[in-house]
C-alpha positions, 0 to 999 in steps of 0.5 A: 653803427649800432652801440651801447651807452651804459649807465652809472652808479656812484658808489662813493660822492665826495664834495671838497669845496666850490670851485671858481668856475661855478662847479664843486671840487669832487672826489666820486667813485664810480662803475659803469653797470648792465643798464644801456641806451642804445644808440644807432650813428650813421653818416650821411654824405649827402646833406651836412648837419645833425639829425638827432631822433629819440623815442623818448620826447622828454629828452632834449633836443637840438644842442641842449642834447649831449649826444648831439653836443658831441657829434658837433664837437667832434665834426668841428674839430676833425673838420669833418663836412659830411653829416651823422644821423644819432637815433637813440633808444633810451632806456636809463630814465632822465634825472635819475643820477644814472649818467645817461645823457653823459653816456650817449655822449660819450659813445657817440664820440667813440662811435664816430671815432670809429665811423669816421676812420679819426684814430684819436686815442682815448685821452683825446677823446677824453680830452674833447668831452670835457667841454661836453659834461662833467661825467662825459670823460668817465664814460670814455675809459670804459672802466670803473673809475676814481673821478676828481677835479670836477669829474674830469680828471679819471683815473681807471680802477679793476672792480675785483669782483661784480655788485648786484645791485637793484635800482629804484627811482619814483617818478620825479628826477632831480637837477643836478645843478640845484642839488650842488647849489643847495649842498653847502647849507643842507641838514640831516634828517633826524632817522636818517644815515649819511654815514659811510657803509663798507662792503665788499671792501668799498666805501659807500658814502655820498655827500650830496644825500643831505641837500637832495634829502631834505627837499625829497623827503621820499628818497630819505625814506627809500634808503631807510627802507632798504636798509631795513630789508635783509636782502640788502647790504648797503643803500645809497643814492646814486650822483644827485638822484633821484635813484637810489640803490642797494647792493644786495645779498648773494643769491637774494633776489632782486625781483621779488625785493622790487615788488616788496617796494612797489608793494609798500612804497610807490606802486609807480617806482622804476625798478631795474635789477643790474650789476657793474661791469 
């Protein structure tokens, strides 16, 4: 069974307080977009265990891998014997703030749901990833989404109508542990907006940008930048980073923005043109 694991972008990142639990109480909306994994799940009724392939050698392996975190989940708790085969094609870059690791997993609970003939609903499925990954449930309800608690807790929402959107990432990522650690006593760069941006009728915001700013001076400079630019209509940092987007003009043209950056910025960025979905 071949499917496609989205990637994310967060549009509004709000931190309420720590938690006991070591995570940070969160309010964050977010849209899945037209960037994809593509992962490719088979079962295999002769030998029992995982077999995770990757073309990408960066992304972890074995159970530090959330994809396969997942298919053990799921065999473990539907008692399953038989084993699975996850090869997965990654194309949303590692450390970007994008989601991919909780996406893969995510479809690979959906996948095998299917696969596997289990008929659990989508709240069950919700439910299991949990244990996964914060972000992981999010990617189960296939929607745009209100996400609190520590991301868990999802509440569905209908986009009215798409962003266009670009996204730049350089060529470090950045933990999303260290950047909710460092959250509570970060400071703002003097030149630098982290003030809310509405557009469409959405807020953008995200409270994470103080603390991974002041360490990544460079992402600070990105956002200033795109926000110069008259193609954009707002620029944020997309989860802890290190992408970080703008929602563009109508009719702008995302291309021709990517190779202005490239061109006065980093030669080395990622760029990926999308929209959410």
């Amino acid at each position: 069974m071949q499917v496609l694991a989205p990637a994310k972008i967060n549009l509004s990142l709000k931190i309420l307080g720590p938690r006991s639990d070591e995570f940070h109480e969160i309010e964050t909306f977010i849209a899945p977009i037209s960037l994809y994994d593509e992962l490719k799940i088979e079962r295999r009724t002769s030998k029992q265990g995982i077999e995770f392939r990757c073309n990408d050698p960066s992304v972890p392996q074995g159970d530090d891998n959330l994809a396969v975190r997942a298919a053990r989940a799921f065999l473990k708790k539907m008692k399953i014997k038989s084993g699975v085969v996850i090869e997965l094609k990654k194309k949303i870059p590692h450390g970007a703030g994008l989601g991919g690791g909780s996406s893969d997993a995510a479809s690979t609970l959906m996948a095998l749901n299917e696969l596997f003939e289990a008929k659990l609903t989508r709240e069950a499925l919700a439910k299991m990833a949990e244990g996964i990954g914060s972000d992981v449930p999010f990617f189960i309800f296939q929607s745009a989404a209100i996400c609190r608690g520590r991301g868990e807790l999802v509440s569905p929402i209908k986009l009215r109508e798409p962003l266009f959107i670009l996204l730049l990432k350089p060529q470090f990522g950045v933990s999303t542990a260290w950047a909710y650690q460092r959250w509570r006593g970060a400071r703002e760069i003097p030149g630098v907006s982290y003030a809310a941006q509405e557009f469409a009728g959405r807020i953008f915001v995200n409270d994470l940008e103080r603390s991974v700013f002041e360490k990544f001076v460079f992402l600070a400079q990105l956002k200033v930048w795109l926000l110069e630019q008259p193609e954009v209509r707002a620029a944020l940092m997309s989860g802890s980073g290190s992408t970080v987007f703008a929602v563009m003009r109508e009719r702008a043209d995302a291309e021709l923005l990517a190779k202005r950056a490239r061109a006065e910025l980093d030669p080395e960025l990622w760029t990926c043109a999308a929209r959410t979905l």
